[in-house]
C-alpha positions as a printed NumPy array, in Angstrom:
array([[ -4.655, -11.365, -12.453],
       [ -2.398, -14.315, -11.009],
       [ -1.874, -14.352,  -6.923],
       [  2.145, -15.344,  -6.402],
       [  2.961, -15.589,  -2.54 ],
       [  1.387, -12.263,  -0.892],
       [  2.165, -10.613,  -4.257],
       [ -0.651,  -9.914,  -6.986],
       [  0.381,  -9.612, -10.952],
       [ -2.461,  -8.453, -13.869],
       [ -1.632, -11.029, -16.706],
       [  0.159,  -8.014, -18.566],
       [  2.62 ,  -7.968, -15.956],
       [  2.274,  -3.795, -15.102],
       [  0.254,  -4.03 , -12.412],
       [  2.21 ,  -5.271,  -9.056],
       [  0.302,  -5.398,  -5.604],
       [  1.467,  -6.249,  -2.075],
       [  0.021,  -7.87 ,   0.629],
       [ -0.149,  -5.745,   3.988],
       [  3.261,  -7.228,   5.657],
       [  5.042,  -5.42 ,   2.433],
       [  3.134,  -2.453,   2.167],
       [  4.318,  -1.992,   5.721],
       [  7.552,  -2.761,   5.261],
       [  7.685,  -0.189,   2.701],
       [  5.902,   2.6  ,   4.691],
       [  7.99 ,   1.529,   7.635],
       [  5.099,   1.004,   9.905],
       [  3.807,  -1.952,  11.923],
       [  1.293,  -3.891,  10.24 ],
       [ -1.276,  -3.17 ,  13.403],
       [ -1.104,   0.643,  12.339],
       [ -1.621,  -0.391,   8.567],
       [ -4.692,  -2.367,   9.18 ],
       [ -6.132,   0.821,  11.148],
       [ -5.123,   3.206,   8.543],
       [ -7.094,   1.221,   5.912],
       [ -9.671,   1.335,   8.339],
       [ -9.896,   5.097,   8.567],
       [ -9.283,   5.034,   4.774],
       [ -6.098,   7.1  ,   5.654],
       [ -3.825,   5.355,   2.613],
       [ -4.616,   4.148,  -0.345],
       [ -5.423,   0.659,  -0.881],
       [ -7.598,  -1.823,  -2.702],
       [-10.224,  -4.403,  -1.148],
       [-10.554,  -7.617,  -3.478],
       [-13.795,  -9.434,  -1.007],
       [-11.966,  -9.316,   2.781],
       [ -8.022,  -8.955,   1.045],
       [ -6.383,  -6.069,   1.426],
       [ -3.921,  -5.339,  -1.424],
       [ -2.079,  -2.25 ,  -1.884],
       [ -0.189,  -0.721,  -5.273],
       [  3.438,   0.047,  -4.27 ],
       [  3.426,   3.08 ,  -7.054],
       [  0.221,   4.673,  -5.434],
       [  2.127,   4.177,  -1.959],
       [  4.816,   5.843,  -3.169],
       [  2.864,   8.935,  -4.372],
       [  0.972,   9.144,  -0.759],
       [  4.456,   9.545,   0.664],
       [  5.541,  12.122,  -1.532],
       [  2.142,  14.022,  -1.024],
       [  2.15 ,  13.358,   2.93 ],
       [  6.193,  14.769,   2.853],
       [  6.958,  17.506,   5.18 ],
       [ 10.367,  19.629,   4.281],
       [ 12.175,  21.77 ,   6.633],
       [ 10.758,  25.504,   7.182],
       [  7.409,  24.833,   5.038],
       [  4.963,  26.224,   7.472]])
């Protein structure tokens, strides 16, 4: 794995993580409310010694899984 910027890349290229400003950016959060998620293990993420990473395709899934429609009770 190579680290580029906040950005992590395995060495076959399919593997893409982001640092906690982009994963919060992409979950339209403030970073603050990331970092306590991860705390309380609400979202999935990966610990590499005190980094945080997170894997933009697993991100995506917790969305779709956490997704409420209209008149699903």
């Amino acid at each position: 794995m190579t680290l580029r910027g906040n950005r992590m890349t395995s060495t076959a290229g399919s593997t893409n993580l982001v640092g906690v400003e982009d994963a919060a950016a992409i979950l339209g959060i403030q970073v603050s409310t990331l970092y306590a998620w991860v705390e309380q293990e609400r979202v999935p993420h990966i610990r590499l010694g005190r980094a945080v990473r997170f894997d933009p395709g697993s991100l995506s899934r917790w969305i779709d899984e956490h997704r409420v429609e209209p008149g699903n009770r």
